[in-house]
N, CA, C and O atoms as CSV, one atom per row, in Angstrom:
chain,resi,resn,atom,element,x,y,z
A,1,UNK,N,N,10.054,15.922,0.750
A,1,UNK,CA,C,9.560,14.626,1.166
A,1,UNK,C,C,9.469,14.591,2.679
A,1,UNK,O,O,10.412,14.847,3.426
A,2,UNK,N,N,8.144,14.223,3.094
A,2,UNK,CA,C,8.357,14.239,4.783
A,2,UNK,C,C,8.997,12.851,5.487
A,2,UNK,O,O,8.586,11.699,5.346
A,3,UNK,N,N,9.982,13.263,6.185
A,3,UNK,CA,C,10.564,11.837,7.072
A,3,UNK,C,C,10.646,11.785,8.316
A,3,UNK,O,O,11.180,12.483,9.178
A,4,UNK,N,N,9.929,10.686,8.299
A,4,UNK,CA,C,9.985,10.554,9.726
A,4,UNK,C,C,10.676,9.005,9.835
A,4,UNK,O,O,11.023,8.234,8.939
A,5,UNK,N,N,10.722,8.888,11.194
A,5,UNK,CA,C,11.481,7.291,11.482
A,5,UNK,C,C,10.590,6.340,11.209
A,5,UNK,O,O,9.440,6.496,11.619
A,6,UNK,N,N,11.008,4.943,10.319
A,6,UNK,CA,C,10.295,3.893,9.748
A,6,UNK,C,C,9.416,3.871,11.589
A,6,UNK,O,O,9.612,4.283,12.733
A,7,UNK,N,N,8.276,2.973,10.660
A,7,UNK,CA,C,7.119,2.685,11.838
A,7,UNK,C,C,7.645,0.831,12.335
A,7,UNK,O,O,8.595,0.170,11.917
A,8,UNK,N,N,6.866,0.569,13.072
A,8,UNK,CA,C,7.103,-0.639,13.724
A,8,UNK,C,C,7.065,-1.871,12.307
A,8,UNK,O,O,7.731,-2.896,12.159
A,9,UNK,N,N,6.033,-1.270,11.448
A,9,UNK,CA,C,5.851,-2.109,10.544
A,9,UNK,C,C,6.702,-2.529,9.009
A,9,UNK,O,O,6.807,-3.542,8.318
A,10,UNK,N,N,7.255,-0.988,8.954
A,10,UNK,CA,C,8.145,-0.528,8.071
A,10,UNK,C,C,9.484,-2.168,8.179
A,10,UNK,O,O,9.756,-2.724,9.243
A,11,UNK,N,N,9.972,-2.512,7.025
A,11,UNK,CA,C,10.760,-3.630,6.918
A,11,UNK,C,C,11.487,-4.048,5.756
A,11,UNK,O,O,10.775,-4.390,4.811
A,12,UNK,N,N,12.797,-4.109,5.579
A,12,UNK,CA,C,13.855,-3.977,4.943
A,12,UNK,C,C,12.963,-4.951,3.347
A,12,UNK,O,O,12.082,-5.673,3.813
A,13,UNK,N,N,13.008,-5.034,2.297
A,13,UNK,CA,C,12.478,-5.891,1.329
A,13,UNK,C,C,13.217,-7.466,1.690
A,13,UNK,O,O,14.398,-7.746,1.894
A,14,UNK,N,N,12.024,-8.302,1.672
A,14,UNK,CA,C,12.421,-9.634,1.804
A,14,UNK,C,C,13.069,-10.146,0.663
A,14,UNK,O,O,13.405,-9.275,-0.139
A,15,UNK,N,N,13.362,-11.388,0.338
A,15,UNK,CA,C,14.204,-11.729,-0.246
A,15,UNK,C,C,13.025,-12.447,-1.134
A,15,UNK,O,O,12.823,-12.077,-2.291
A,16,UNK,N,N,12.835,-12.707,-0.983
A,16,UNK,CA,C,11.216,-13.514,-1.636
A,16,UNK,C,C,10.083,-12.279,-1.954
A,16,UNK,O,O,9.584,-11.534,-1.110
A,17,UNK,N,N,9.773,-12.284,-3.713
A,17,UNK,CA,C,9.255,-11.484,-3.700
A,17,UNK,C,C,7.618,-11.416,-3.298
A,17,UNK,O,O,6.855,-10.450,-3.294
A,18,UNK,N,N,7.405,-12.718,-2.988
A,18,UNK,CA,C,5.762,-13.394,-2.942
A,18,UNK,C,C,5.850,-12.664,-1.430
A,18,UNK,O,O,5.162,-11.655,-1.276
A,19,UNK,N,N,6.666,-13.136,-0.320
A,19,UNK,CA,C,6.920,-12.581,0.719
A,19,UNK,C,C,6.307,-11.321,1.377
A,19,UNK,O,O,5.409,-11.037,2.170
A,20,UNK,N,N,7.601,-10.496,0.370
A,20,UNK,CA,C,7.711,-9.018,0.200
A,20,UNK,C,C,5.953,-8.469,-0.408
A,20,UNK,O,O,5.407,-7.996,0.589
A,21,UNK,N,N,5.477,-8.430,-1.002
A,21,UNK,CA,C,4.091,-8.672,-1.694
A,21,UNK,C,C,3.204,-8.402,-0.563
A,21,UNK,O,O,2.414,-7.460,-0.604
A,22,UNK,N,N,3.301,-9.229,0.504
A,22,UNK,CA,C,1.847,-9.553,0.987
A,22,UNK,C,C,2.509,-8.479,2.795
A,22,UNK,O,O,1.995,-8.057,3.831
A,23,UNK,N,N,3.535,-8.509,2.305
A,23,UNK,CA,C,4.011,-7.563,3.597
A,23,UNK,C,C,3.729,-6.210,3.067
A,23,UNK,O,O,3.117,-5.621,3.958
A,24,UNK,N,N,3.876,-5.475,2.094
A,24,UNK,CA,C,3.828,-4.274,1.436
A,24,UNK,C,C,2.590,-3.995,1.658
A,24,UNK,O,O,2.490,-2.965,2.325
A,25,UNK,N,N,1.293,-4.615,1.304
A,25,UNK,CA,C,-0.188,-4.611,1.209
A,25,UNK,C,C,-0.487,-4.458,2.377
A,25,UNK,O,O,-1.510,-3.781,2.482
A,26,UNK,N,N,0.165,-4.951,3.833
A,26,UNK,CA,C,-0.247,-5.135,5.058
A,26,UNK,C,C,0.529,-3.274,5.162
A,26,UNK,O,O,0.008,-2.168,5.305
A,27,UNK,N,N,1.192,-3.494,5.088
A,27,UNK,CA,C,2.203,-1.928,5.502
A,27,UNK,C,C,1.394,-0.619,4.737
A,27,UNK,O,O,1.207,0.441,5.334
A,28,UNK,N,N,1.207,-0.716,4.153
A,28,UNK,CA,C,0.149,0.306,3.499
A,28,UNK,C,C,-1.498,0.004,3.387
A,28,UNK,O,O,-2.299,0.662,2.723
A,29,UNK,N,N,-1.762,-1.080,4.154
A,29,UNK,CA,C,-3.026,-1.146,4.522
A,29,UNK,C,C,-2.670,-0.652,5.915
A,29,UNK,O,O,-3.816,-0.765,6.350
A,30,UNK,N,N,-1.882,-0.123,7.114
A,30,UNK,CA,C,-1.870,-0.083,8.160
A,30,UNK,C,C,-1.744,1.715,7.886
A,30,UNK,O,O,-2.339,2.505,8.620
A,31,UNK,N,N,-0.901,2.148,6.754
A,31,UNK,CA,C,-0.720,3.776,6.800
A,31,UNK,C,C,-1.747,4.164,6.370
A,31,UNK,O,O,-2.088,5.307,6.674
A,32,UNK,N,N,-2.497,3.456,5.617
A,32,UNK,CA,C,-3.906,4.077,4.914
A,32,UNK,C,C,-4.771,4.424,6.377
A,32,UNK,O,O,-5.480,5.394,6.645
A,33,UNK,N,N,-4.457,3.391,7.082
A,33,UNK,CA,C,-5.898,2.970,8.596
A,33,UNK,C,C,-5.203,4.502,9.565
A,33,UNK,O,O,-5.998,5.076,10.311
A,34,UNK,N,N,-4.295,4.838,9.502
A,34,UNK,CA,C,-3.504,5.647,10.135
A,34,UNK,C,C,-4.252,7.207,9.835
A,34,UNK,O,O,-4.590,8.033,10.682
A,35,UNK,N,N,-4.336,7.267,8.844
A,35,UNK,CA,C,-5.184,8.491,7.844
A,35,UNK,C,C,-6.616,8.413,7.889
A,35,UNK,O,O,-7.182,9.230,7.163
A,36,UNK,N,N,-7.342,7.650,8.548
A,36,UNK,CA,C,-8.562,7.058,8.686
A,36,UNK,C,C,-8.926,6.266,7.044
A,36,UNK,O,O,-10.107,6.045,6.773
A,37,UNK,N,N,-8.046,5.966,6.244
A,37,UNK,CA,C,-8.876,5.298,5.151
A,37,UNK,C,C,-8.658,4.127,5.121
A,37,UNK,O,O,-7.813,3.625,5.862
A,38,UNK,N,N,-9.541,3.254,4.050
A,38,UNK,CA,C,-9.610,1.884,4.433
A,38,UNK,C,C,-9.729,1.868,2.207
A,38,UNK,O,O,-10.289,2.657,1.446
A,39,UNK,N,N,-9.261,1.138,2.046
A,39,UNK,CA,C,-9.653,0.581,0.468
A,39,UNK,C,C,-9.826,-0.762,0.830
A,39,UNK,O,O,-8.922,-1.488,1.244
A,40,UNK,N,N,-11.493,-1.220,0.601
A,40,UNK,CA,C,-11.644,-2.518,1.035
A,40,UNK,C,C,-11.190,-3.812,0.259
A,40,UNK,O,O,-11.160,-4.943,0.745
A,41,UNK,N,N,-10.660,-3.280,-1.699
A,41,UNK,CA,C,-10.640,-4.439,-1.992
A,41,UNK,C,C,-8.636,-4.377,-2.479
A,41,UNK,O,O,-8.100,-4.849,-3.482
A,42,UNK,N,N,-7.934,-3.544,-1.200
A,42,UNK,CA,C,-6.867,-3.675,-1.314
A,42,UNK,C,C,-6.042,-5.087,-0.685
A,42,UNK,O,O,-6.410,-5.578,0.382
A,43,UNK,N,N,-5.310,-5.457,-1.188
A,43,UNK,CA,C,-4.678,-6.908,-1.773
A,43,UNK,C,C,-3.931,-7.188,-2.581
A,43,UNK,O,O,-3.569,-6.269,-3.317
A,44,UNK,N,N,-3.472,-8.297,-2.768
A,44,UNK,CA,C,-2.183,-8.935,-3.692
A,44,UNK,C,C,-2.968,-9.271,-4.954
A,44,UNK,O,O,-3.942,-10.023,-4.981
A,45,UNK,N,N,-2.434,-8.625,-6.008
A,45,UNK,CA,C,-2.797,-9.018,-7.120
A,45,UNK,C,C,-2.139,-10.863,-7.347
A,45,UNK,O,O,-1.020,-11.329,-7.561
A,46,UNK,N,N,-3.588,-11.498,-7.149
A,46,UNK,CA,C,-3.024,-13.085,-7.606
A,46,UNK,C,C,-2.570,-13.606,-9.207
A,46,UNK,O,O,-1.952,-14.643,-9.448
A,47,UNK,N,N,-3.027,-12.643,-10.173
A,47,UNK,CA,C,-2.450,-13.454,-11.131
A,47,UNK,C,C,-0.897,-12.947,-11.519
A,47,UNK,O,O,-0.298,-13.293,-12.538
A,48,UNK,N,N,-0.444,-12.162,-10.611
A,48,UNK,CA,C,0.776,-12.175,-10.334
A,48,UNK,C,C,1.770,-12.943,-9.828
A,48,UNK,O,O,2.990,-12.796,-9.763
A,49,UNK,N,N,0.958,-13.860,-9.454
A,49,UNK,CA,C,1.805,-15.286,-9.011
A,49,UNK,C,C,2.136,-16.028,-9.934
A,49,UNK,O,O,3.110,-16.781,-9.922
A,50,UNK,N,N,1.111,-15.838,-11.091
A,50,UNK,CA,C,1.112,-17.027,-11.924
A,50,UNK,C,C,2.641,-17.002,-13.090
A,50,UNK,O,O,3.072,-17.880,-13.838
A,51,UNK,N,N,3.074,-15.771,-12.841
A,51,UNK,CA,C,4.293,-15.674,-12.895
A,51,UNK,C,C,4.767,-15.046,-14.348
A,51,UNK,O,O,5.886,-14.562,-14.519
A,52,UNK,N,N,3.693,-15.129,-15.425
A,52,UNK,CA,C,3.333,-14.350,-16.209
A,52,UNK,C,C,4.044,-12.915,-16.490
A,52,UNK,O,O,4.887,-12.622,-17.337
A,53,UNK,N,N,3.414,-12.116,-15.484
A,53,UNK,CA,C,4.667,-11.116,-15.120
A,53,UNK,C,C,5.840,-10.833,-14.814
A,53,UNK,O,O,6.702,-10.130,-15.341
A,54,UNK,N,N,5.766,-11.878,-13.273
A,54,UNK,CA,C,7.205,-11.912,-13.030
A,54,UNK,C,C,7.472,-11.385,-11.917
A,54,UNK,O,O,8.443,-11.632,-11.201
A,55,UNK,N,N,6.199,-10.273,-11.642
A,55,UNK,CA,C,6.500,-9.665,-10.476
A,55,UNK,C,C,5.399,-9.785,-9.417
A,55,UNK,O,O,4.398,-9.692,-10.127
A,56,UNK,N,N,4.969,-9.931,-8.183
A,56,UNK,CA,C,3.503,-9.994,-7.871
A,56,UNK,C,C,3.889,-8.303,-7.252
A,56,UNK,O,O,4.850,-7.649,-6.846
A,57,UNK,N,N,2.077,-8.137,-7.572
A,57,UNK,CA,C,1.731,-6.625,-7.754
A,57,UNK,C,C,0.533,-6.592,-6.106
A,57,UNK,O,O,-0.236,-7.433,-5.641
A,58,UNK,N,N,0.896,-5.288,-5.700
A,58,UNK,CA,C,-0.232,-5.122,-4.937
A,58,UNK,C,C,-1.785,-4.304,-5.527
A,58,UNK,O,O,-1.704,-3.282,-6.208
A,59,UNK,N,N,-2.748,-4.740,-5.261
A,59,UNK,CA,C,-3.683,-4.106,-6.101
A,59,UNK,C,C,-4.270,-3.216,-5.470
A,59,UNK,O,O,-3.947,-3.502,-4.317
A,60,UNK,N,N,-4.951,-2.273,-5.401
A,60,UNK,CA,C,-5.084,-1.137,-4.799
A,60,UNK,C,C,-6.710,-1.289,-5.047
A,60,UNK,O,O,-7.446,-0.635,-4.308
A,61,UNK,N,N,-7.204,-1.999,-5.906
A,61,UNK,CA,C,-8.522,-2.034,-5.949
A,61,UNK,C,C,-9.916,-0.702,-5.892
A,61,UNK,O,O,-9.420,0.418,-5.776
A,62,UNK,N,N,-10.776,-0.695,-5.927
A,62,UNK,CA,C,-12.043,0.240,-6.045
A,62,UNK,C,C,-12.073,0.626,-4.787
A,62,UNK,O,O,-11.842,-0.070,-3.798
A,63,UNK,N,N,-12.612,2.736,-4.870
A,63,UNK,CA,C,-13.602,3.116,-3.105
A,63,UNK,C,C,-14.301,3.772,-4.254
A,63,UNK,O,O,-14.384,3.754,-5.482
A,64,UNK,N,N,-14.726,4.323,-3.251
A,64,UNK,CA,C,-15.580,5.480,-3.734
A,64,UNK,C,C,-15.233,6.600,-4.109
A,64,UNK,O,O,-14.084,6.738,-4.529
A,65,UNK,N,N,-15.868,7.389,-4.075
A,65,UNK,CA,C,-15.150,9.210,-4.719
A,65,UNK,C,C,-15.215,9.347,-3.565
A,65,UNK,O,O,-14.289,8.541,-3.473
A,66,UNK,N,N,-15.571,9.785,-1.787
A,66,UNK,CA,C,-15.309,9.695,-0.330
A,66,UNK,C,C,-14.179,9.378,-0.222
A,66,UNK,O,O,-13.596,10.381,0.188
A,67,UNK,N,N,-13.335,8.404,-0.364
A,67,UNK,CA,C,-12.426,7.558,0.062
A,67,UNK,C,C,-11.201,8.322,-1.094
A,67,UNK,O,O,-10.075,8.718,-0.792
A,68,UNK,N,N,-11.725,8.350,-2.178
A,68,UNK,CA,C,-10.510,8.623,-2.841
A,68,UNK,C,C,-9.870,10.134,-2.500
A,68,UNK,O,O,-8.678,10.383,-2.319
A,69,UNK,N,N,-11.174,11.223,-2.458
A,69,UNK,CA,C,-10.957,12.245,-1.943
A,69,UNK,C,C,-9.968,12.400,-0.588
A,69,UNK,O,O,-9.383,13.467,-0.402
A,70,UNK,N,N,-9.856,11.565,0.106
A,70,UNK,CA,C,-9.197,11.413,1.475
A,70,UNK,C,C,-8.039,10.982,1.118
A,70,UNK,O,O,-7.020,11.555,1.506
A,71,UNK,N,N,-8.015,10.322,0.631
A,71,UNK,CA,C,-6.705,9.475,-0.478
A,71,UNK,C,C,-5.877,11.239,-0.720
A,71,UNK,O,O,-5.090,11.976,-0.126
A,72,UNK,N,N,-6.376,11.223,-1.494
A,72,UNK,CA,C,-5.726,12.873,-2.275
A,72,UNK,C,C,-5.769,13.668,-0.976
A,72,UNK,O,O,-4.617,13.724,-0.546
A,73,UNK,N,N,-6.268,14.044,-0.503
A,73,UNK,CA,C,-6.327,14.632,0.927
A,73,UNK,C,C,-4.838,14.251,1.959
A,73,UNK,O,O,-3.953,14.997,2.377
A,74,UNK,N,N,-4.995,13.188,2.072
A,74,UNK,CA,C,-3.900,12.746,2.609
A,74,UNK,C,C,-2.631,12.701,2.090
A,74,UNK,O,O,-1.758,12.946,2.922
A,75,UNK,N,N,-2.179,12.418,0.753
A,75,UNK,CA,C,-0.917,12.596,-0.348
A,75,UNK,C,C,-1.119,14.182,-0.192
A,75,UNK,O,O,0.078,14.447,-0.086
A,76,UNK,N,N,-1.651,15.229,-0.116
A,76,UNK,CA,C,-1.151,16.443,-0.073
A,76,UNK,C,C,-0.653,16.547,0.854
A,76,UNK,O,O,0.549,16.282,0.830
A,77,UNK,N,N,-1.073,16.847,1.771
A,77,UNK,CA,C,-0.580,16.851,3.737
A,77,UNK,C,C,0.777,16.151,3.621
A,77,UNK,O,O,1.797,16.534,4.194
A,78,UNK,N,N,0.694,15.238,2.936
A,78,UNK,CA,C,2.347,14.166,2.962
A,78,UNK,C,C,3.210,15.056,2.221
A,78,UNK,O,O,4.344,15.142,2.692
A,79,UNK,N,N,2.972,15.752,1.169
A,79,UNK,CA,C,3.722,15.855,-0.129
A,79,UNK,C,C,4.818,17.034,0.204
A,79,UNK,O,O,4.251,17.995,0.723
A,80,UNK,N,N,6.527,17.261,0.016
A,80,UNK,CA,C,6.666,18.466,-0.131
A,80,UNK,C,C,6.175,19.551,-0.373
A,80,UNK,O,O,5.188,19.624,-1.105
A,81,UNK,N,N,6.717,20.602,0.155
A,81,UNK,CA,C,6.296,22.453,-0.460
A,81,UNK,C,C,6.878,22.909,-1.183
A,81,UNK,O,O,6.613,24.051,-1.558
């Protein structure tokens, strides 16, 4: 596993999971931008609020085969040897 020291954005889980939710989506919308990728319709899954679940979910939403390729591109480079 590669480690390095949490980033500026990196942040202990809030206590509130609605909170925690929309901070997670921002924190991995910032490591994705870091890698040059962008998933445009990444976001908080809303009917996760409705409580149904129980948990709110981040949604990772649609790219392209471009984007995903970079995706995988990037999880290798990350991944142990």
């Amino acid at each position: 596993m590669h480690s390095e020291p949490p980033t500026k954005t990196h942040r202990e889980p809030h206590c509130d999971p609605h909170d925690d939710v929309h901070d997670s989506a921002a924190e991995l919308r910032t490591a994705l931008q870091d890698h040059g990728i962008t998933l445009p319709s990444l976001g908080v899954d809303l009917p996760g609020f409705a409580g149904a679940y129980g948990v709110p979910l981040v949604a990772l939403g649609n790219c392209n085969a471009a984007t995903a390729r970079r995706l995988a591109d990037a999880l290798r480079k990350a991944a142990p040897r």
